[in-house]
N, CA, C and O atoms as a Tripos MOL2 file, in Angstrom:
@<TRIPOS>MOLECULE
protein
  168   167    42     0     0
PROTEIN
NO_CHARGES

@<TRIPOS>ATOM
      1 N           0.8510   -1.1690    0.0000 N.3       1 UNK1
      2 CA          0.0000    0.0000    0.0000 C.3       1 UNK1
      3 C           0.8990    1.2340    0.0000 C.2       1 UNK1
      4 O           2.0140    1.3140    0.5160 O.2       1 UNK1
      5 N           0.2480    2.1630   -0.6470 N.am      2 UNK2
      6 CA          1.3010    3.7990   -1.0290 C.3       2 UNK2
      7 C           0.3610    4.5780   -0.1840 C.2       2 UNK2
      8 O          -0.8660    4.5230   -0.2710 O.2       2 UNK2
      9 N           1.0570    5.3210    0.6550 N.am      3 UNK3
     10 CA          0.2320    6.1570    0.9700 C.3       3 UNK3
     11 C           0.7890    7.8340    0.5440 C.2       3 UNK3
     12 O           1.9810    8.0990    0.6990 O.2       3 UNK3
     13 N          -0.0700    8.7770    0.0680 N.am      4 UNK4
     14 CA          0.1840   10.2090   -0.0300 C.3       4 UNK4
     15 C           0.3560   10.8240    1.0330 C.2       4 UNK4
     16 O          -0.7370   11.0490    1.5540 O.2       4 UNK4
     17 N           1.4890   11.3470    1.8230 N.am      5 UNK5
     18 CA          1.2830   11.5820    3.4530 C.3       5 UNK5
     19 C           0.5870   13.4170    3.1620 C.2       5 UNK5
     20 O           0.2450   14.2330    4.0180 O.2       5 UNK5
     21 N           0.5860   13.5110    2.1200 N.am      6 UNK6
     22 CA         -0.0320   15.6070    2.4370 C.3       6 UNK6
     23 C          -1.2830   15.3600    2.3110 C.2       6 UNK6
     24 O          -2.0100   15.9400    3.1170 O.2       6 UNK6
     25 N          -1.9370   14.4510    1.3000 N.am      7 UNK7
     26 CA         -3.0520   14.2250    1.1490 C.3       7 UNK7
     27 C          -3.7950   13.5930    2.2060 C.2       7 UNK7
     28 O          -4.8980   13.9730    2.6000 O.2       7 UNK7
     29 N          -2.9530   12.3230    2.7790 N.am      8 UNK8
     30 CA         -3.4900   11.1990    2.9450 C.3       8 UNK8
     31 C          -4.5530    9.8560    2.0700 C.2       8 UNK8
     32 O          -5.2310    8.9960    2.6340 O.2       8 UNK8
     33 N          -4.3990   10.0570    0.6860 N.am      9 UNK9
     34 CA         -4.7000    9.4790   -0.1750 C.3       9 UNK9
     35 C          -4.1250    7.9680   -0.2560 C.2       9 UNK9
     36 O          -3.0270    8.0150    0.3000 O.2       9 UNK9
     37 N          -4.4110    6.4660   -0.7620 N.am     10 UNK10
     38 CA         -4.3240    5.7430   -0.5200 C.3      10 UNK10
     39 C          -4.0090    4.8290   -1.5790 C.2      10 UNK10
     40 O          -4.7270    5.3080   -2.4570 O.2      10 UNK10
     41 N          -3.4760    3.9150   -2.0770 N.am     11 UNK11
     42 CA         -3.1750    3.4010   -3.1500 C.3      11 UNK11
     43 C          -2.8340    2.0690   -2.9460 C.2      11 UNK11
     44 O          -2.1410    1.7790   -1.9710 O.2      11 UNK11
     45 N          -3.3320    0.9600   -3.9560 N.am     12 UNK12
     46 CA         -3.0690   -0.2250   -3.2180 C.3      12 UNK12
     47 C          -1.6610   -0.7100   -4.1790 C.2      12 UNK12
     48 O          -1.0740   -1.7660   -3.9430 O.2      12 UNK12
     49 N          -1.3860   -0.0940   -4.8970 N.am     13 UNK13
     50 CA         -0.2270   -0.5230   -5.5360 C.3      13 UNK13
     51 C           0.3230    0.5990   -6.5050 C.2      13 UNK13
     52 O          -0.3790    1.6050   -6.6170 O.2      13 UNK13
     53 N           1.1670    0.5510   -7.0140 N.am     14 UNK14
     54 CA          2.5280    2.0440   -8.0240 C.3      14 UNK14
     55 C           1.4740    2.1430   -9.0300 C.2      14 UNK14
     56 O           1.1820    3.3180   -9.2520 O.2      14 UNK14
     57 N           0.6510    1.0920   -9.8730 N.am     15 UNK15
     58 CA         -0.0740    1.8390  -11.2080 C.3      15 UNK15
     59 C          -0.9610    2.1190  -10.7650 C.2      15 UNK15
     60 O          -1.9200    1.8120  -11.4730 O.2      15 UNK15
     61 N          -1.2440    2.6340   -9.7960 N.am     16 UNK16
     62 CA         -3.0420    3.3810   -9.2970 C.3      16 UNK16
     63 C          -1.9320    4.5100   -9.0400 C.2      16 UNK16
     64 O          -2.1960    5.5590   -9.6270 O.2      16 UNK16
     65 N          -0.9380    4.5210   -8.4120 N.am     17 UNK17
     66 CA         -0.3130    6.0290   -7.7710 C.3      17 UNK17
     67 C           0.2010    6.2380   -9.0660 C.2      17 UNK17
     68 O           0.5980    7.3920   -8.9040 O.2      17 UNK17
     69 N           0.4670    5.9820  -10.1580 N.am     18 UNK18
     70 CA          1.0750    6.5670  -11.1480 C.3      18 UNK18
     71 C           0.0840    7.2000  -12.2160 C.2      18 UNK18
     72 O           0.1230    8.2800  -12.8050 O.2      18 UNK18
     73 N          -1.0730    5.8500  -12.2670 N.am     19 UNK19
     74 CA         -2.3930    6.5520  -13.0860 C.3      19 UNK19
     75 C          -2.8930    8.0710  -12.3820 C.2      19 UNK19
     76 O          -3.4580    9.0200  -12.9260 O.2      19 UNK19
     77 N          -2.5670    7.9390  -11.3390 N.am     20 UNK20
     78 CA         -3.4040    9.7350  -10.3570 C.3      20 UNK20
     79 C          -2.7760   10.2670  -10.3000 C.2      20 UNK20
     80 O          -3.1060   11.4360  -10.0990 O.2      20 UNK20
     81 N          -1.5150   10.0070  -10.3980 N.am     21 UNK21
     82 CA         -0.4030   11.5400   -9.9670 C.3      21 UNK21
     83 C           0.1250   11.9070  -11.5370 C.2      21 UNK21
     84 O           0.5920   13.0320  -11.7150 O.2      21 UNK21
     85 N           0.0660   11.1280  -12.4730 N.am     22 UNK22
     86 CA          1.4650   10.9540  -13.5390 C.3      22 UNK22
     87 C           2.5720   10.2490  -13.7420 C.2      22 UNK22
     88 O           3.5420   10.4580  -13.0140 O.2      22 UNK22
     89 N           2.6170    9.4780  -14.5630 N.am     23 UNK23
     90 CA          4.3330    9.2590  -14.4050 C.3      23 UNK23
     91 C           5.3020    9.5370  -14.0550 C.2      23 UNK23
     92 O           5.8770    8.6810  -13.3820 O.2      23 UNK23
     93 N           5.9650   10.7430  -14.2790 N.am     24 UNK24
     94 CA          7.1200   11.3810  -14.0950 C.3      24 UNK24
     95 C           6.8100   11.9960  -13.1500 C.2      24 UNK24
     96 O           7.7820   12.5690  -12.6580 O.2      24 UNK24
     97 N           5.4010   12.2540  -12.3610 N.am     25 UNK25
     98 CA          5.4170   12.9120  -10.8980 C.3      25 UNK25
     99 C           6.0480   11.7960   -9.9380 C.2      25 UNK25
    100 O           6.9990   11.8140   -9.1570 O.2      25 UNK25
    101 N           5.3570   11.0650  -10.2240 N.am     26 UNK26
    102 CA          5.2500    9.8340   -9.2640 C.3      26 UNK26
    103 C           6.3140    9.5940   -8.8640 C.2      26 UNK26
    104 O           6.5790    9.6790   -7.6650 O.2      26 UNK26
    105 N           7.5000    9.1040  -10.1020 N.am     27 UNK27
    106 CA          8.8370    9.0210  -10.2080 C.3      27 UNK27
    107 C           9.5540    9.8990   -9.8320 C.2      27 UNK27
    108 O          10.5860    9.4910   -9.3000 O.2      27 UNK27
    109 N           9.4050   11.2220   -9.9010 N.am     28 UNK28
    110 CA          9.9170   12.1080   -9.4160 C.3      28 UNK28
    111 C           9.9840   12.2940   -7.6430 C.2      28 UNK28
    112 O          11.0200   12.5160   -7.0170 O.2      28 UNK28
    113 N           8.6910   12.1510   -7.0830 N.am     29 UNK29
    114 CA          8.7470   11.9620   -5.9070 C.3      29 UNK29
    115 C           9.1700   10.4050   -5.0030 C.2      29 UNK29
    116 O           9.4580   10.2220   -3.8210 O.2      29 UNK29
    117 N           9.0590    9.5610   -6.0450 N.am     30 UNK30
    118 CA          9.9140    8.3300   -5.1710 C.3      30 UNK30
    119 C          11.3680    8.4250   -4.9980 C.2      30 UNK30
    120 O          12.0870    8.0570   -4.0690 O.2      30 UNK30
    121 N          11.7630    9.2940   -6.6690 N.am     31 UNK31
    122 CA         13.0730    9.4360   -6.3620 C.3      31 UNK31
    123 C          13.5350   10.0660   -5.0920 C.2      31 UNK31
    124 O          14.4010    9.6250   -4.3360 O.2      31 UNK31
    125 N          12.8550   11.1290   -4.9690 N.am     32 UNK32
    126 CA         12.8620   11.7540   -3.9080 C.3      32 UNK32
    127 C          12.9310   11.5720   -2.4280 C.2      32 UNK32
    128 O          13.5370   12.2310   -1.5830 O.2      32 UNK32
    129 N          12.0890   10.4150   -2.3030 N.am     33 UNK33
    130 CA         11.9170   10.0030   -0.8530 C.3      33 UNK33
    131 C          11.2520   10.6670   -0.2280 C.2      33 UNK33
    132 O          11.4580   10.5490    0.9800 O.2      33 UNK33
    133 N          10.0980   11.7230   -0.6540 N.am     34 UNK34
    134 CA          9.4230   12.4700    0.1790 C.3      34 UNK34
    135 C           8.1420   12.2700   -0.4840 C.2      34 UNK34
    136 O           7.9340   11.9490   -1.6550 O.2      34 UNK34
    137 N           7.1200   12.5710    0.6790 N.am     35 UNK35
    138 CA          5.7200   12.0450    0.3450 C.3      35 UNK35
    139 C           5.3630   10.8300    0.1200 C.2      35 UNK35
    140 O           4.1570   10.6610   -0.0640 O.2      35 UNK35
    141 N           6.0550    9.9060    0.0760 N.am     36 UNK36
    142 CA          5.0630    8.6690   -0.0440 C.3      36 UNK36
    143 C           5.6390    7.9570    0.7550 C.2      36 UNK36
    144 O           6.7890    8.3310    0.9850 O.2      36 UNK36
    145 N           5.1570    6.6450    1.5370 N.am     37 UNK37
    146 CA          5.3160    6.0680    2.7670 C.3      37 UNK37
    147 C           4.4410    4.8180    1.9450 C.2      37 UNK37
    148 O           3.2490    4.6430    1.6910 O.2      37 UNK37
    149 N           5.5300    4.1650    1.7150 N.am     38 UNK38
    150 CA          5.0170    2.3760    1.3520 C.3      38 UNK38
    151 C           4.8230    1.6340    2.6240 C.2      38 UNK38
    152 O           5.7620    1.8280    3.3970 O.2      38 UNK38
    153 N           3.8180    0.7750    3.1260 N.am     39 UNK39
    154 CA          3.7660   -0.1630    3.4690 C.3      39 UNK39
    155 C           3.3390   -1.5570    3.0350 C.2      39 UNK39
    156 O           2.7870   -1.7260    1.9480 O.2      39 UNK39
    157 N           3.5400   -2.3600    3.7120 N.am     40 UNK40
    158 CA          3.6890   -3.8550    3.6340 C.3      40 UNK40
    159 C           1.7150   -4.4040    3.9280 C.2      40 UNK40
    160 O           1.5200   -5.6190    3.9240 O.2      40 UNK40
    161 N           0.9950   -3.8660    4.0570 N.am     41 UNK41
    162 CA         -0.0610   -4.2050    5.1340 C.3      41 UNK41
    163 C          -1.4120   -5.1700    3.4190 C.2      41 UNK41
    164 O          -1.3480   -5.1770    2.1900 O.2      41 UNK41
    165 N          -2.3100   -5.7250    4.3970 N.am     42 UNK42
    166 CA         -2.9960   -6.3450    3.8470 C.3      42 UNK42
    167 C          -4.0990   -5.6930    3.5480 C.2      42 UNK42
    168 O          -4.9960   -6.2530    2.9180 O.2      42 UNK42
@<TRIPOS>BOND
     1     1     2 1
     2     2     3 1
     3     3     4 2
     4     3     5 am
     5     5     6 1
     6     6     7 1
     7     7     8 2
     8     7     9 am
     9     9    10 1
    10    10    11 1
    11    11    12 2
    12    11    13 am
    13    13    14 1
    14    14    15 1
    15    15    16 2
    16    15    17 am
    17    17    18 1
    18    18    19 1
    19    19    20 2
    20    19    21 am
    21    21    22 1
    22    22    23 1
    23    23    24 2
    24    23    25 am
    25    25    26 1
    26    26    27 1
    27    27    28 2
    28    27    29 am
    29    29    30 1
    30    30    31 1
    31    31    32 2
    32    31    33 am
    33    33    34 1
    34    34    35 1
    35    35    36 2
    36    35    37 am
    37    37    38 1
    38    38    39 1
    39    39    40 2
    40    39    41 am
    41    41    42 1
    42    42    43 1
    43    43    44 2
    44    43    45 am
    45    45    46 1
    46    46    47 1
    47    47    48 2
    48    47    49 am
    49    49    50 1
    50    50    51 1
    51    51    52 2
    52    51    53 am
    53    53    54 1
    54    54    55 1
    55    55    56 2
    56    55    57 am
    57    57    58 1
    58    58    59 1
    59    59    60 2
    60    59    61 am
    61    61    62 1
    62    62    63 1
    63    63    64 2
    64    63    65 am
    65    65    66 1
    66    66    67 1
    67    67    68 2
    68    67    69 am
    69    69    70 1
    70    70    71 1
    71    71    72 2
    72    71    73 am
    73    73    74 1
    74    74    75 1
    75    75    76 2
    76    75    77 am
    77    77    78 1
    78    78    79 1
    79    79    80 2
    80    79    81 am
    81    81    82 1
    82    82    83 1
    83    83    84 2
    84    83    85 am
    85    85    86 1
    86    86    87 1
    87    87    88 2
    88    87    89 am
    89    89    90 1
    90    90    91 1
    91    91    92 2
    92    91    93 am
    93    93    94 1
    94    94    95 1
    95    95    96 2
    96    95    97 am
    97    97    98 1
    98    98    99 1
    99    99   100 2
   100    99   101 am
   101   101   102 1
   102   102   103 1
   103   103   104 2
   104   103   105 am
   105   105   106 1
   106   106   107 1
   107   107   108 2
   108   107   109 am
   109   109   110 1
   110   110   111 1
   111   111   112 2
   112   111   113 am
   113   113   114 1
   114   114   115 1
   115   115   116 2
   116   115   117 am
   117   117   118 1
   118   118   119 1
   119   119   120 2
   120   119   121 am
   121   121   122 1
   122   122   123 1
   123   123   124 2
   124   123   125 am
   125   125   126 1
   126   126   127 1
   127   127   128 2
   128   127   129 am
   129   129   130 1
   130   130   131 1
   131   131   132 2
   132   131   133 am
   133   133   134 1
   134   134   135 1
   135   135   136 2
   136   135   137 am
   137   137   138 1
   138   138   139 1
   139   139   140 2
   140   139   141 am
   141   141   142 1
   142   142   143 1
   143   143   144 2
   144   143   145 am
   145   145   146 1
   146   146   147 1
   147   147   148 2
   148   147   149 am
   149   149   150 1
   150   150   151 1
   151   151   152 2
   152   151   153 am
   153   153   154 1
   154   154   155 1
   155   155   156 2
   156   155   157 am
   157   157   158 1
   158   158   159 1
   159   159   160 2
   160   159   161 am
   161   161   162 1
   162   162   163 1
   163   163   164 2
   164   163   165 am
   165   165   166 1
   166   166   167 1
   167   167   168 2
@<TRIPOS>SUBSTRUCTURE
     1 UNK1         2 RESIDUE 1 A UNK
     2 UNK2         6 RESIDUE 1 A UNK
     3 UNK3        10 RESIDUE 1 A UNK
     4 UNK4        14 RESIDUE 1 A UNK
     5 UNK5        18 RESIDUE 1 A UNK
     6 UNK6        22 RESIDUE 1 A UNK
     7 UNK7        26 RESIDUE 1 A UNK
     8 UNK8        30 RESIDUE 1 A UNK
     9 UNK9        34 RESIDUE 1 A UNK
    10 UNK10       38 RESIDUE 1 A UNK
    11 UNK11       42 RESIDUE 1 A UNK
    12 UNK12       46 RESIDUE 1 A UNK
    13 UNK13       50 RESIDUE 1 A UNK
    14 UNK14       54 RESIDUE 1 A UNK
    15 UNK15       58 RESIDUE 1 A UNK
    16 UNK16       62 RESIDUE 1 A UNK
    17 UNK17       66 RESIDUE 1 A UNK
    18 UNK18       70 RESIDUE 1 A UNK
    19 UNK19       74 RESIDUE 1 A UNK
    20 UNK20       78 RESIDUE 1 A UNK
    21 UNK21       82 RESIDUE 1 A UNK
    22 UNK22       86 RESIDUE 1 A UNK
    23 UNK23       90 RESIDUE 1 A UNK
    24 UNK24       94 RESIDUE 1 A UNK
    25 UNK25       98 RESIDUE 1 A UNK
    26 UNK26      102 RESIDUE 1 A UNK
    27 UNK27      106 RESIDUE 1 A UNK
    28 UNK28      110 RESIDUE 1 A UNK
    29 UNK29      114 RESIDUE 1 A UNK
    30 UNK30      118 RESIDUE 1 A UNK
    31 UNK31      122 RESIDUE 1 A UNK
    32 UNK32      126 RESIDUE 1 A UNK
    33 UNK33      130 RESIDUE 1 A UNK
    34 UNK34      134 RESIDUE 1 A UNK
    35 UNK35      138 RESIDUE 1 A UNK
    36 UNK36      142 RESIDUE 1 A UNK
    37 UNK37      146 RESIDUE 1 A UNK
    38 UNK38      150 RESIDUE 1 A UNK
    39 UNK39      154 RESIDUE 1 A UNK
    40 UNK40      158 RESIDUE 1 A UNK
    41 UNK41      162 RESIDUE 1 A UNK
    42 UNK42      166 RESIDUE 1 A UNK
């Protein structure tokens, strides 16, 4: 699960967070390491 931490928006996997944010956002902010908070959860 991805979570958006400004939003708090929710994602159960990278092509739902990539279909809503963009590609190159998305990527841009993983590169980053800021804003998104992956977990492991069911």
């Amino acid at each position: 699960m991805i979570i958006h931490l400004p939003t708090g928006k929710k994602f159960h996997n990278r092509k739902e967070a990539k279909i809503y944010f963009g590609t190159a956002y998305y990527y841009r902010m993983e590169r980053e390491k800021k804003d998104l908070m992956f977990t492991n959860t069911i």
